[in-house]
C-alpha positions as CSV (number, residue, x, y, z in Angstrom):
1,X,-44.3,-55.7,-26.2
2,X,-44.9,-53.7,-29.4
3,X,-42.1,-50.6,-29.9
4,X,-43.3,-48.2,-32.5
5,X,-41.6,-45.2,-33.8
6,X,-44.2,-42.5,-34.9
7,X,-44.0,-39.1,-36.5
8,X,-46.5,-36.8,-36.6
9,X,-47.6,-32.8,-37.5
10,X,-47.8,-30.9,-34.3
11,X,-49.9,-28.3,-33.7
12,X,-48.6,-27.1,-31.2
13,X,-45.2,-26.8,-32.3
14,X,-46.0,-26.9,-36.1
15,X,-43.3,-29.0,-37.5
16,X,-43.1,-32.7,-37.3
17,X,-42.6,-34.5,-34.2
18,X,-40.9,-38.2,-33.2
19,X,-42.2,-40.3,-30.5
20,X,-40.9,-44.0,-29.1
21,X,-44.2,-45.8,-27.8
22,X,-44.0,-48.8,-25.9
23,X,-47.3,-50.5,-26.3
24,X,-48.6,-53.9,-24.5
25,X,-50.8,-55.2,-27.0
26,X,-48.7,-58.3,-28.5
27,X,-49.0,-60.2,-24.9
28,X,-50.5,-64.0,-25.3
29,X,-49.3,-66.7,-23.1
30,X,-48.5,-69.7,-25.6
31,X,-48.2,-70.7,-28.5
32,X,-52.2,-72.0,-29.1
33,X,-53.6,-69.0,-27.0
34,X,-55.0,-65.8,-28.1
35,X,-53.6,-62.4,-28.2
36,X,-54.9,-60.7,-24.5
37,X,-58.5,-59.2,-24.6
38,X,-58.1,-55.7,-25.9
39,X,-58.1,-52.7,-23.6
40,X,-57.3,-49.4,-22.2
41,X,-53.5,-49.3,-20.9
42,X,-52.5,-46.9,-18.6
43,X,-49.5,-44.4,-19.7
44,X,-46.6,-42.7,-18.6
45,X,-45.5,-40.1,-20.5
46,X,-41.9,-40.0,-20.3
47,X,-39.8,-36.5,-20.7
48,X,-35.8,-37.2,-21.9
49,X,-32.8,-34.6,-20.7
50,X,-31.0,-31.6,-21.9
51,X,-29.2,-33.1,-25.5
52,X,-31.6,-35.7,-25.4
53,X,-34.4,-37.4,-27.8
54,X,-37.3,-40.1,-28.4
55,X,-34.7,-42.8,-28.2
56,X,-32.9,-41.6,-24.6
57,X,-35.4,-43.6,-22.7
58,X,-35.2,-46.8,-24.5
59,X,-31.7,-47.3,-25.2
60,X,-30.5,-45.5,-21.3
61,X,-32.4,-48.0,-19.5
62,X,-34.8,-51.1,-19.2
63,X,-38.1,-49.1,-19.2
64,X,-39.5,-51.7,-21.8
65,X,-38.6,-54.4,-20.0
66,X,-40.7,-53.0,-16.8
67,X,-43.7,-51.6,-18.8
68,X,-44.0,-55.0,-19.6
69,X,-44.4,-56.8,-16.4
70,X,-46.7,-54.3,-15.8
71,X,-48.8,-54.0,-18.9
72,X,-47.8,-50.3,-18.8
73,X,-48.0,-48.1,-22.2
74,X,-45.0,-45.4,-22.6
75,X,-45.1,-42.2,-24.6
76,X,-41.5,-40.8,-25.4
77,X,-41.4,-37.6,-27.0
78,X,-38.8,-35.2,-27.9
79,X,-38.7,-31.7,-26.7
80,X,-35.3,-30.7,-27.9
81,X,-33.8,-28.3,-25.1
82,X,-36.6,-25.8,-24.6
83,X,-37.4,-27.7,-20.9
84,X,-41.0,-28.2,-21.9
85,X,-42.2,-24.9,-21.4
86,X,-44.2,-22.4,-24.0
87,X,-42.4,-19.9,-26.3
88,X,-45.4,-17.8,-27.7
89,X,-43.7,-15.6,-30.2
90,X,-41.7,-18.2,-32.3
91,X,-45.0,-20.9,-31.5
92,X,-43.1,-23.3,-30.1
93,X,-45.8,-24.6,-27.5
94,X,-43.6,-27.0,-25.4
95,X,-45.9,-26.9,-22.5
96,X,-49.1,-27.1,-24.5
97,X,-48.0,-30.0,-26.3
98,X,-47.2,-32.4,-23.7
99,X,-49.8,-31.5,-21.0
100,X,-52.7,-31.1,-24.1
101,X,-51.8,-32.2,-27.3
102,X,-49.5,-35.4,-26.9
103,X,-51.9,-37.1,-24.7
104,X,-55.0,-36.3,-26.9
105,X,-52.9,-37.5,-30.0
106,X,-51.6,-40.5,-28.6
107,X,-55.2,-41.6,-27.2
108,X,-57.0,-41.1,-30.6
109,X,-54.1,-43.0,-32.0
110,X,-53.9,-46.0,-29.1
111,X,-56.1,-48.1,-27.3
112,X,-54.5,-45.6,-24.0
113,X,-56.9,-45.1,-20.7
114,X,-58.5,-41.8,-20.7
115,X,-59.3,-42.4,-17.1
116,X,-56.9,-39.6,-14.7
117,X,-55.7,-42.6,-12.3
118,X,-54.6,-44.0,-14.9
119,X,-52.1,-41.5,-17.3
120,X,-48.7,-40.8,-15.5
121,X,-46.2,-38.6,-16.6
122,X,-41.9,-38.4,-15.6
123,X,-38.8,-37.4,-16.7
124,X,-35.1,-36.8,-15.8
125,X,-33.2,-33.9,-15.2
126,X,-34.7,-31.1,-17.9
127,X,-37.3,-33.5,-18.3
128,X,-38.2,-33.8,-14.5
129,X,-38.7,-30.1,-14.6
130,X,-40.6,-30.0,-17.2
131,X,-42.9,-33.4,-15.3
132,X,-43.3,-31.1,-13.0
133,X,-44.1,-28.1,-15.0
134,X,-46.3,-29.4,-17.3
135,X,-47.9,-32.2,-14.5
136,X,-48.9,-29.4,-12.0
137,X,-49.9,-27.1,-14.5
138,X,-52.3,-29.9,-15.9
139,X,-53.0,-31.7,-12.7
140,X,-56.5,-32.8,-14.2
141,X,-54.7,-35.0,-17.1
142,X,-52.0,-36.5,-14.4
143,X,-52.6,-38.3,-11.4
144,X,-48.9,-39.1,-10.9
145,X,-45.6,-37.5,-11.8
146,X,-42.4,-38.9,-11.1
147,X,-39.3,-36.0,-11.6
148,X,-35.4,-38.1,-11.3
149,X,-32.9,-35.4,-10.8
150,X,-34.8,-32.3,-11.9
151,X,-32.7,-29.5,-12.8
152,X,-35.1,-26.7,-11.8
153,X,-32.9,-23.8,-13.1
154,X,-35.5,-21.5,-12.8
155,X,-34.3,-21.2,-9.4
156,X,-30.4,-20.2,-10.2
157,X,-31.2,-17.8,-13.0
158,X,-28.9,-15.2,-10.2
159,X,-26.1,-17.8,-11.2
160,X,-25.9,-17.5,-15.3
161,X,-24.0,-15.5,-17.4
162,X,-24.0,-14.4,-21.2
163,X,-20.2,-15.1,-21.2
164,X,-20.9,-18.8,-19.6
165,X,-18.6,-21.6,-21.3
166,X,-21.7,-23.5,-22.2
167,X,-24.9,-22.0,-24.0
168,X,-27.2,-23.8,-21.5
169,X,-25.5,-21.4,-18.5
170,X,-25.5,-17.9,-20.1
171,X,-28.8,-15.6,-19.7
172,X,-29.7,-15.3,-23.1
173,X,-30.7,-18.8,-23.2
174,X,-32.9,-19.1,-20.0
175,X,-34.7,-15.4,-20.7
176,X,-35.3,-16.9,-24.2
177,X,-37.0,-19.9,-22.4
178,X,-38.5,-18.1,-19.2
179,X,-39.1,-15.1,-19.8
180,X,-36.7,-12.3,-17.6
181,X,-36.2,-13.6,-14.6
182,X,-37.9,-10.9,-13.2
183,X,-41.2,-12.1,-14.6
184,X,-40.8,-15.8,-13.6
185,X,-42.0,-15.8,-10.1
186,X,-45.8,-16.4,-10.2
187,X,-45.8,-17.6,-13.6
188,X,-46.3,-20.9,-15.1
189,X,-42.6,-21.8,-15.2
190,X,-42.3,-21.6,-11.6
191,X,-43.1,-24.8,-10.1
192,X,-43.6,-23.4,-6.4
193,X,-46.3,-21.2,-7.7
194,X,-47.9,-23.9,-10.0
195,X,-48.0,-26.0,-6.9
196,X,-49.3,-23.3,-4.2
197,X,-52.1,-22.7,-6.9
198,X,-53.5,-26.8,-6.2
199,X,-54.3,-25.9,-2.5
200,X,-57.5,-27.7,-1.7
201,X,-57.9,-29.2,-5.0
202,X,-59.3,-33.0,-5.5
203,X,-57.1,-33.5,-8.3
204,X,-53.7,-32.9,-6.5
205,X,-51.1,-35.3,-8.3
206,X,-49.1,-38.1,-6.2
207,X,-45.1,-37.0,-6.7
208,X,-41.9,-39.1,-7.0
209,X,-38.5,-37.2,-6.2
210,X,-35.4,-38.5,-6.7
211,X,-31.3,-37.8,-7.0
212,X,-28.4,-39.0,-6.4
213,X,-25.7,-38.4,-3.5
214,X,-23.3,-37.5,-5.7
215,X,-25.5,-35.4,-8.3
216,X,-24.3,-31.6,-8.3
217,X,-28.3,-31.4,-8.0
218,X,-29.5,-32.9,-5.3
219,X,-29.4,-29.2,-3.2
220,X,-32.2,-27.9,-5.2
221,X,-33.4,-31.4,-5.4
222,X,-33.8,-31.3,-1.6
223,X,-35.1,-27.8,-1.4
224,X,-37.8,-29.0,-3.8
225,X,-38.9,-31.8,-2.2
226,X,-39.2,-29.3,1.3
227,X,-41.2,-26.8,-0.2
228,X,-44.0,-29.7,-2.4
229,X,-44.0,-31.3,1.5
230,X,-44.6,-28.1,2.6
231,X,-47.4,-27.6,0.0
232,X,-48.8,-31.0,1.3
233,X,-48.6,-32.7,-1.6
234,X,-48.2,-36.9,-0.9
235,X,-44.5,-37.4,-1.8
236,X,-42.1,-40.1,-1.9
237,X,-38.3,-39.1,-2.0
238,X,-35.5,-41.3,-3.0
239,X,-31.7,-40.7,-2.3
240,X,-29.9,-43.2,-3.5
241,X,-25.9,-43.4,-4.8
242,X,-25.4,-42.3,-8.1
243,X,-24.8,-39.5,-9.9
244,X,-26.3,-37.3,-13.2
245,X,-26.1,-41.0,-15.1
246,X,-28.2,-43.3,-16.7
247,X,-26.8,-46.0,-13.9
248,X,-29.1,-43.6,-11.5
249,X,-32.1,-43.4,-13.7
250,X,-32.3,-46.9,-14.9
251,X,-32.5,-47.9,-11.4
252,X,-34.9,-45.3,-10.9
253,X,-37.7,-46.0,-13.5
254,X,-37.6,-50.1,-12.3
255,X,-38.9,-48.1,-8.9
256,X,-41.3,-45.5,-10.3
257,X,-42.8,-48.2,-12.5
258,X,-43.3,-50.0,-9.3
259,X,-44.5,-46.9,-7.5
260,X,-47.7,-46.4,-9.8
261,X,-50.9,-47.7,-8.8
262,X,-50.8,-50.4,-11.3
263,X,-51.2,-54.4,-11.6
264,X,-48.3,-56.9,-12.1
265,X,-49.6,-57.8,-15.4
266,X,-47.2,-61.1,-16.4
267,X,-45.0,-60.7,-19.6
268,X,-46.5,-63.4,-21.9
269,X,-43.8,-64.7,-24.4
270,X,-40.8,-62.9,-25.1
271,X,-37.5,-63.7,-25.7
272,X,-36.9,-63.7,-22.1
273,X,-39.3,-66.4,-20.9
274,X,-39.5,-68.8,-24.2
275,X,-39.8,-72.3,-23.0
276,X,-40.6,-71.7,-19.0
């Protein structure tokens, strides 16, 4: 399993970019055999947390480890702490750049399926929000989107202050994301409305929920999960013990991984399974 750091001009965000990508392309059973037949893999693009960056996902959990088994290619970008969303007047196309740009990037760069059942996208806690965001908004690039935790603040904007103790709580911050709060129902950022507007379409994703018992989230976590039920989306919802931890989320990929529509592809050698 090939890791591979990559940096890149953005468009969308014009500065550089980093990305982790976990890519299956080194796979060949023995010694004397060949390298697998080349193909297309299926990809989950994978959305880090508030503080986070390209390297959360690899060093938090095992993800590489269960790509592997299931010959699964992983995009990791970072979005710093703007939640994935858009910021037209300082062009800092969050939203734009992971629902358009990263996957058109990464596929002229990879040998990644273009096929829609086959390109995933998830994420945990800012980055659920903005799986959700960005996967309803472009539900004809994502079959499937898998949101662990998602801290849909959107919701709480009542809640904030500009005298908060920590810049990620006070007004200024969110409006600077959002948009006033006044403005945010209806729009793009609001992840009721983005999935009222795929009533009746063919291309309606397949949606992982997920949070912990003890995460100070799981209320709009299960308020969430009732109102995409009520939407009739096909949902599965996992409560499980844990908290706002990578404990919780490392458990949680090994079960989204599994959840995708996808084959269990064998490891080839690796340091895991030399001399079996």
């Amino acid at each position: 399993m090939a890791l591979l750091q990559v940096n890149y001009v953005s468009q969308a965000l014009m500065h550089q970019v980093a990305l982790n990508v976990i890519l299956p392309v080194d796979e060949f059973a023995s010694e004397s055999s060949p390298y697998r037949p080349e193909r297309k893999f299926p990809t989950l693009y994978l959305l880090h947390g508030m503080l986070g960056n390209y390297e959360d996902w690899v060093t938090g959990t095992r993800v590489k480890r269960w790509a592997e088994t299931h010959g699964l290619a992983v995009v990791m970008p970072s979005g710093d702490n703007h939640f994935y969303v858009d910021q037209p007047a300082t062009h800092e196309l969050y939203g734009h750049f992971i629902g358009c740009e990263l996957v058109e990037m990464t596929r002229r760069m990879f040998p990644l399926s273009r096929r829609w059942e086959d390109t995933f996208i998830g994420g945990l806690s800012m980055g659920g929000y903005g799986a959700l965001r960005n996967g309803l908004k472009y539900a004809d690039t994502f079959s499937h989107i898998a949101a662990l935790s998602t801290a849909n603040i959107v919701t709480r904007m009542d809640f904030f202050s500009d005298d908060a103790p920590n810049f990620n709580q006070r007004t200024a911050y969110l409006e600077a994301l959002f948009g006033p709060r006044g403005g945010i129902p209806g729009s793009d950022n609001d992840l009721s409305a983005l999935a009222r507007g795929l009533k009746g379409s063919p291309r309606k994703p397949k949606l992982y929920l997920a949070c912990g018992d003890q995460d100070s989230l799981l209320p709009l976590n299960l308020q969430l999960k009732q109102e995409l039920e009520a939407d009739g989306f096909d949902l599965t919802w996992r409560q499980a013990p844990g908290g706002h931890e990578w404990d919780f989320w490392d458990s949680q990929i090994r079960q989204v991984i599994d959840w995708l529509p996808l084959a269990e592809d064998g490891s080839g050698m690796n340091s895991g399974n030399v001399g079996r």
